[in-house]
DRENGUZA-541300 format. One record per residue (C-alpha): residue in one letter; x negated, z negated, y negated. Coordinates in steps of 0.02 Angstrom, whole numbers, padded with zeros to 5 digits, always signed. Layout:
N
aXZY;...
END
This chain:
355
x-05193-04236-05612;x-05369-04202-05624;x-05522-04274-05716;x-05607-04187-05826;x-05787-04229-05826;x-05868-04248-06021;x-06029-04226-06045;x-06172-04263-05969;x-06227-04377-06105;x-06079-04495-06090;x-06067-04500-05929;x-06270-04561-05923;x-06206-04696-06068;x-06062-04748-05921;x-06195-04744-05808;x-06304-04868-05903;x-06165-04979-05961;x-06087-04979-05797;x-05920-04934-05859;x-05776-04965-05741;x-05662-04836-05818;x-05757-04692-05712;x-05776-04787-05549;x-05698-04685-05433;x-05686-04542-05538;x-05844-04479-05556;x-06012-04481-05480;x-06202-04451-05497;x-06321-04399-05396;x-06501-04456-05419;x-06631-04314-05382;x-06754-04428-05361;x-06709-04513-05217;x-06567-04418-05154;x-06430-04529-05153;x-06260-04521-05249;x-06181-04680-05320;x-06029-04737-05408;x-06071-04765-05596;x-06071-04945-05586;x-06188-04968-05461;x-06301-05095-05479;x-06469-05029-05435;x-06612-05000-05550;x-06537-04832-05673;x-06622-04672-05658;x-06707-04562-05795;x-06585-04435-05865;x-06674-04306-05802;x-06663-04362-05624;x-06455-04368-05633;x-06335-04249-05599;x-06148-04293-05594;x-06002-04245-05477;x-05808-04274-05498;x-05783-04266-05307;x-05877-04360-05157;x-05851-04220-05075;x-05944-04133-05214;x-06085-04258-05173;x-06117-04205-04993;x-06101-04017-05030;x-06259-04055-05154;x-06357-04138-05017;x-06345-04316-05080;x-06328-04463-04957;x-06212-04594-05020;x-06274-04772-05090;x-06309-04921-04990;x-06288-05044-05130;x-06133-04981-05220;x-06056-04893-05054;x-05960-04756-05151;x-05886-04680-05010;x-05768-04846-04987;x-05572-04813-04976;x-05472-04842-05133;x-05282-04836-05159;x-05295-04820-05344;x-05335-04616-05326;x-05190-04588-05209;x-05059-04540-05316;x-04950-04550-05179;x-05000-04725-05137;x-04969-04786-05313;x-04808-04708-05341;x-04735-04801-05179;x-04812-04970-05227;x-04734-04967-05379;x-04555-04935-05306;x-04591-05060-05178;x-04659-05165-05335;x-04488-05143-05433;x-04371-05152-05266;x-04440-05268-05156;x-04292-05313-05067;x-04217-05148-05051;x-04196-05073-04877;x-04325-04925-04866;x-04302-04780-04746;x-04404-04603-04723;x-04235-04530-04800;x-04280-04611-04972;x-04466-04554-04958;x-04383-04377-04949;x-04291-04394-05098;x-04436-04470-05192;x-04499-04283-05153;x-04637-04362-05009;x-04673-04295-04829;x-04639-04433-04731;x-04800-04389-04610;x-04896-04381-04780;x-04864-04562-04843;x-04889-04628-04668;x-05059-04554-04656;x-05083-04630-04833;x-05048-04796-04795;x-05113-04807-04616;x-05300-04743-04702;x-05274-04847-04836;x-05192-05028-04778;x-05189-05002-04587;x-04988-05017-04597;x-04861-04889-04648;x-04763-04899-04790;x-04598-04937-04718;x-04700-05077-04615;x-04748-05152-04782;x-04568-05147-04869;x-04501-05238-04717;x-04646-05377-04721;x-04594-05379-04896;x-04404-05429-04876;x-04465-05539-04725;x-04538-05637-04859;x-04359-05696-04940;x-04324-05779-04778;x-04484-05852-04740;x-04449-05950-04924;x-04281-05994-04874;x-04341-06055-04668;x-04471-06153-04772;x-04343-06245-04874;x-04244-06285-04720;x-04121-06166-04730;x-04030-06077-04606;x-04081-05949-04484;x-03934-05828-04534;x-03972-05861-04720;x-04144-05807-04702;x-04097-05637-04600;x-03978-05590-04724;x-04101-05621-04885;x-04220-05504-04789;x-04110-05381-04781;x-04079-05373-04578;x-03923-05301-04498;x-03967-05385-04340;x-04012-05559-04289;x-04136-05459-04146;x-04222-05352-04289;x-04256-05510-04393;x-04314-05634-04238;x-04417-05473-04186;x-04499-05440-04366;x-04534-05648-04382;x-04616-05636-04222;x-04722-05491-04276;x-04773-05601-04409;x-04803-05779-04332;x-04821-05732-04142;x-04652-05841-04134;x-04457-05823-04153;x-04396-05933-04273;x-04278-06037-04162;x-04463-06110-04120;x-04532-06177-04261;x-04521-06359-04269;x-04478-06440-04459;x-04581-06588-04401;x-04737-06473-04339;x-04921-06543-04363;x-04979-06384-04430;x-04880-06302-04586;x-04858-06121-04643;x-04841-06055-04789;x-04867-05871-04886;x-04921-05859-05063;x-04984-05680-05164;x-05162-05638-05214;x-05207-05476-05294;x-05270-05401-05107;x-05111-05451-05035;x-04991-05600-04968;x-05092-05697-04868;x-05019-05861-04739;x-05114-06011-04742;x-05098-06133-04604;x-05127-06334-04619;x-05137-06491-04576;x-05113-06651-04701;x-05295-06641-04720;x-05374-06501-04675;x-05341-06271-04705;x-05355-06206-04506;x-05303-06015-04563;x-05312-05908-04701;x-05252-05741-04654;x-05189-05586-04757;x-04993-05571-04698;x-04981-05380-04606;x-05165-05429-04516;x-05134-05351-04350;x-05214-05492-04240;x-05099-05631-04355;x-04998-05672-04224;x-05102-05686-04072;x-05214-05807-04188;x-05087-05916-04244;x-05039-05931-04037;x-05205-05972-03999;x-05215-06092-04158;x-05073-06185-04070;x-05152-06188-03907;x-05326-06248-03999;x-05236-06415-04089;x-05092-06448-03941;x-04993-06453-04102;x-04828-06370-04164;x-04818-06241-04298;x-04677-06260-04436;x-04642-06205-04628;x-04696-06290-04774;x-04831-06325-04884;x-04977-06464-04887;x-05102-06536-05023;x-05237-06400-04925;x-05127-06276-04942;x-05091-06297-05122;x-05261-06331-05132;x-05311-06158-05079;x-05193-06064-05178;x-05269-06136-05329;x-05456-06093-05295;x-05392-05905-05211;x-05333-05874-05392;x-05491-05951-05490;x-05598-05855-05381;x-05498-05677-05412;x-05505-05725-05595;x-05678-05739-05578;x-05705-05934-05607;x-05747-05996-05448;x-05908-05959-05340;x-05889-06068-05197;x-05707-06173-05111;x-05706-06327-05091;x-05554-06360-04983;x-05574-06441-04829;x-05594-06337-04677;x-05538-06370-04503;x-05658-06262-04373;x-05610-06193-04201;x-05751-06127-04117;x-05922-06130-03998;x-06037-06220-04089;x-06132-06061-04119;x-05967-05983-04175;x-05974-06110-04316;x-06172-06089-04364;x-06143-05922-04382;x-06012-05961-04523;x-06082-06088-04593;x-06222-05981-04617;x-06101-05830-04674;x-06039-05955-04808;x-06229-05968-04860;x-06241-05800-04906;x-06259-05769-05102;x-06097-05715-05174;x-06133-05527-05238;x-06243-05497-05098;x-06219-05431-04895;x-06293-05475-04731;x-06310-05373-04578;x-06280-05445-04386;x-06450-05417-04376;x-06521-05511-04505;x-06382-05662-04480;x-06469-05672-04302;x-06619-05700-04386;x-06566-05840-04497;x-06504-05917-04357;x-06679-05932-04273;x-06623-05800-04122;x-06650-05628-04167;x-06586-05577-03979;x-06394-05654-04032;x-06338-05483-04136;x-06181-05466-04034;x-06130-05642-04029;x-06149-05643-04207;x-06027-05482-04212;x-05913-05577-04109;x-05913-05739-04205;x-05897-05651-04370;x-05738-05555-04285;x-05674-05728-04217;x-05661-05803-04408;x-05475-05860-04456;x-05523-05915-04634;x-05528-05762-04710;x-05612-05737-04889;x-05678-05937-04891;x-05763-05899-04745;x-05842-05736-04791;x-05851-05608-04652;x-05821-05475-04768;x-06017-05502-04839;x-06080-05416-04677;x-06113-05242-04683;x-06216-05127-04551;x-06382-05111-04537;x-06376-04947-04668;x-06290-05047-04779;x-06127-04963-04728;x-05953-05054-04708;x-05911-05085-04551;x-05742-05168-04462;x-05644-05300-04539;x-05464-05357-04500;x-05399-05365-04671;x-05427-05159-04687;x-05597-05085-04749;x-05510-05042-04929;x-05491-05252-04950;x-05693-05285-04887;x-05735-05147-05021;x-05617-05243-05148;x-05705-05423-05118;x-05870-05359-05135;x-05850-05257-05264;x-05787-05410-05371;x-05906-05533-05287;x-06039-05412-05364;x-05950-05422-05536;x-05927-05623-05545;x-06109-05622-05517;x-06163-05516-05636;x-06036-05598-05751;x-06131-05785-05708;x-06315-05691-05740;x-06342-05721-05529;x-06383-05526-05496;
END
């Protein structure tokens, strides 16, 4: 369905009050400067006479504007897909149910369509999510100490191949290897971005990963490797700890985490996130100017590398670095989630008077 664009006169009075019903579905363009931003940007507002508004970025770049570096309007976002939202809410209602192409058909989707969806959107497919989604129901019951047959059979797996294979996809292990007496402890809990596994000691959070992160498994190997330590199911005070403060900061209470972190890195690995975790929320860094902070302006790359290395995702925020245009660049929980965090970074901020 499309939007209809009102008049210019509202859409100037959403421009100045920064009203989130149009973001994403409409645009201006500022004459004087040449730029087009989403209407809650939150850069100084142009004069009326300077604005023009668009429905479409595309209808942005025909008029010659440039998009934003502060509000970054050309960011992915699932909400206009209407394929994208009518799958996540079957997959919402039915998470257990056994999804194949066959069923997109009927839904009345190309399957080639939704795949291209998804893959732009979330970097998996959508058959790739429904399956992480019944693996959950046996990671629960693994956790508990149930049985390995139990746990195939709540996800929904024929096989015991297809289930050892999917659990490896998602821990970089089978789970005849887990040990129920492991030093480090797994667990998955929801956030609005996604599920997300957190991995820790008694004492201390080592990993904090969204779930269907490609590199997942061949960081919880290496975490393995790193502490000479077993890897088994369960939950611990940092874990429960982290849940907690996830949800206070989505809800916009929380500014900074205060769970204990354990660190696995160079010890310039680590002073570049230490100093990532000194960045303002509601504001972004470039490699560039991290190098800087860090006294060696000559480091860019090893600053890109470190930032890439990061296994505490969110708490540890690699998502606040941008490129040197202000542009998003690479991050291993999908562009679409960096947008996400920054975007409500900037609004807890401006909520606590900080921007």
């Amino acid at each position: 369905m499309l939007f209809d664009l009102p008049e210019t006169d509202v859409l100037y009075e959403a421009l100045l009050n920064r009203d989130p019903a149009y973001d994403g579905r409409a645009y201006v363009g500022v004459r004087s400067t040449g730029v087009f931003c989403r209407l809650t940007c939150p850069a100084r507002k142009p004069k009326l006479e300077n604005c023009c508004f668009f429905e479409t970025i595309g209808d942005c770049f025909d008029a010659g504007f440039r998009p934003c570096k502060r509000c970054h309007p050309v960011g992915t976002s699932a909400d206009n897909d209407e394929t994208v939202k009518t799958l996540l809410t079957c997959l919402e209602e039915r998470p257990n149910y056994k999804w194949t192409e066959s069923e997109i058909v009927r839904l009345g989707f190309e399957p080639s369509t939704v795949r291209r969806s998804f893959k732009r959107q979330f970097g998996i497919t959508f058959l790739e999510m429904a399956r992480q989604s019944r693996l959950r129901d046996g990671f629960e019951i693994l956790s508990e100490g149930g049985r390995v047959i139990d746990a195939q059979l709540a996800s929904g797996f024929s096989s015991p191949g297809a289930f050892r294979e999917a659990f490896a996809k998602l821990l970089g292990c089978a789970p005849g290897e887990l040990k129920q007496d492991g030093y480090l402890k797994a667990d998955w809990f929801d956030t609005p971005l996604g599920a997300m596994i957190a991995v820790s000691d008694k004492s201390s959070l080592h990993l904090l990963e969204f779930a269907d992160r490609k590199a997942l498994p061949t960081e919880l190997s290496r975490l393995r490797k790193q502490v000479k330590g077993d890897l088994g199911l369960g939950r611990t005070q940092p874990t429960d700890q982290m849940e907690t403060e996830l949800h206070e900061f989505f809800d916009g209470k929380r500014l900074d985490f205060e769970v204990p972190l354990a660190l696995h890195g160079t010890e310039f690995t680590k002073d570049v996130w230490r100093e990532l975790r000194r960045i303002p929320v509601g504001e972004t860094r470039s490699y560039s100017e991290l190098a800087k902070l860090l006294g060696n302006p000559n480091s860019t790359r090893a600053v890109a590398r470190a930032n890439g290395a990061n296994q505490i995702a969110v708490v540890i925020p690699c998502h606040r670095v941008v490129g040197l245009d202000g542009s998003l660049t690479g991050y291993g929980g999908g562009l679409w989630r960096k947008q996400k965090l920054i975007d409500l970074e900037l609004k807890i901020a401006k909520a606590r008077g900080n921007y």
